[in-house]
N, C-alpha and C positions, 0 to 999 in steps of 0.2 A: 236163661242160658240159650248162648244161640249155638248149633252144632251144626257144621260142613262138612262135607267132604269135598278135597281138593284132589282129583285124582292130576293135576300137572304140577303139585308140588310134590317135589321127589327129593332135596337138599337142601344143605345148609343155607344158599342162598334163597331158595325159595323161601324157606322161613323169615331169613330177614325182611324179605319184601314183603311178605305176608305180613309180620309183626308188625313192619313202619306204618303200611296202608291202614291196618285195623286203628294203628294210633292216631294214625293222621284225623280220621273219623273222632276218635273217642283218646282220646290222653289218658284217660283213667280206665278203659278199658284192661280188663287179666284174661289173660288169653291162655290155653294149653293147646300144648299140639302133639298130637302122636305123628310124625314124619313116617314111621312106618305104615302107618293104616292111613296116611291121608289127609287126618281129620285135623282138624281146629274146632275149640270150643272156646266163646266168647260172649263172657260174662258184662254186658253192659246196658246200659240204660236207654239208648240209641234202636232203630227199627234194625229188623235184621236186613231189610229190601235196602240199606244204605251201605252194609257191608256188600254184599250181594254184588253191588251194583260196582262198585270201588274194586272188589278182588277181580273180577272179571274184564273190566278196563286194566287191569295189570297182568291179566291170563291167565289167572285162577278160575276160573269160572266152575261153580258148585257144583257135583252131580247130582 
């Protein structure tokens, strides 16, 4: 399980970007996200330095 914290995702829209990016990586990725605390947690088989690298090209970038 891979667990982020996104402190620039703050909406609904953020999530969708977040969700599509995490897919785009991984299709079969299950993702949770608490919007209030920040976090996303992402359950997949893929490095976590691939997400990493993918949300923060989109401005997500991890604390």
């Amino acid at each position: 399980m891979i667990d982020l914290t996104l402190p620039t995702m703050t909406c609904g829209h953020c999530v969708r970007t977040v969700t599509e990016t995490v897919q785009r990586i991984d299709a079969d990725a299950r993702l949770q996200i608490d919007l209030p605390a920040h976090r996303v947690q992402i359950e997949s088989a893929k490095a976590a330095a691939e997400f990493v690298a993918a949300l923060t090209e989109e401005g997500y970038a991890p604390a």
